[in-house]
N, C-alpha and C positions, 0 to 999 in steps of 0.2 A: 829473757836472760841475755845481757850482754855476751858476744861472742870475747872469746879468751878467757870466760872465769872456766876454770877447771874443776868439775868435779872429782869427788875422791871416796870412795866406801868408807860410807862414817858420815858423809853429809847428811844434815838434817835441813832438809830443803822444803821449803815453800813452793807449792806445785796446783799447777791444774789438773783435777783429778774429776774422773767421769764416775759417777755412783753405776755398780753393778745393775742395779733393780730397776734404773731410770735413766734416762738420755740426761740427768742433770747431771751439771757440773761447778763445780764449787773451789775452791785455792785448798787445800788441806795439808800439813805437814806430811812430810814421806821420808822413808831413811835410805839414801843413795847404798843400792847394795853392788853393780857397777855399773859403770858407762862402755859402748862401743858403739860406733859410728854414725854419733846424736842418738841414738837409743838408750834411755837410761830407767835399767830396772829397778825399783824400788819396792819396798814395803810399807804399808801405810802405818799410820797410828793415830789412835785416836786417845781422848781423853776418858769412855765411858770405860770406868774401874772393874767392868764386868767380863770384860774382854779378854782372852789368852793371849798370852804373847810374852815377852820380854817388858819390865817394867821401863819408863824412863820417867828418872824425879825433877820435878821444878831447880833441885840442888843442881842438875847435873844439863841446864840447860834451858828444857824448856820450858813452855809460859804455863803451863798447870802439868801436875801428876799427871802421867801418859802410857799407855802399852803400844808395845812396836807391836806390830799384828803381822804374823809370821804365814798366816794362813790368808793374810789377801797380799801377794806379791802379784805385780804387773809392771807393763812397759807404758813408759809416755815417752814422748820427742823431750827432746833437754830444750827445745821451743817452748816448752810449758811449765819452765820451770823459773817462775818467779824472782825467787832468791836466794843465797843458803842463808842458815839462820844460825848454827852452830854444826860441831860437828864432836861425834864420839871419843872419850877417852879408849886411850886401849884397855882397859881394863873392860868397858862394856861394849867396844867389837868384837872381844873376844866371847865374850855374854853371847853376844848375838850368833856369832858363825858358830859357837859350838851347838846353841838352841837349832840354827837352822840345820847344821849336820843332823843334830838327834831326830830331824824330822825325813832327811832323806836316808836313812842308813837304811828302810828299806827298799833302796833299789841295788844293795849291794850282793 
């Protein structure tokens, strides 16, 4: 990633991502949820319809029917981060951070 692009919560970025299960690593779409200091945490999404998460439609960006997947969030360097490809209407960050509150409200 060139230095000076700015990320912003709502990027749908192009990333190098490390699979949980295996040392592989593969480019896979991820949703910038924020940045601080080149650390930028994200949430993955994938295309398989089987998945939990928040929907995202081909209408509304990306390159096939997608779920943000709320329950695999991790840090990559913004080194690894390819490119952005789009980024979230407010109408579906609001989608998203109220989904991800609903998930932490128990530590309230």
């Amino acid at each position: 990633m060139r230095l000076g692009n700015v990320l912003k919560p709502g990027d749908v970025v192009l990333a190098a991502v490390q699979f949980t299960d295996t040392f592989e690593v593969k480019k896979r779409p991820a949703l910038v949820l924020f940045e601080e200091f080149g650390n930028v945490v994200v949430a993955g999404i994938t295309s398989n319809a089987e998945m939990k998460g928040v929907s995202l439609l081909k209408k509304e960006g990306a390159i096939k029917d997608s779920i943000i997947k709320l329950n695999y969030i991790f840090t990559i360097s913004q080194a690894m981060i390819e490119k952005t490809l789009f980024s979230l209407s407010a109408e579906k960050k609001k989608e998203v951070y109220d989904a991800l509150v609903g998930k932490l409200d128990g530590l309230r």
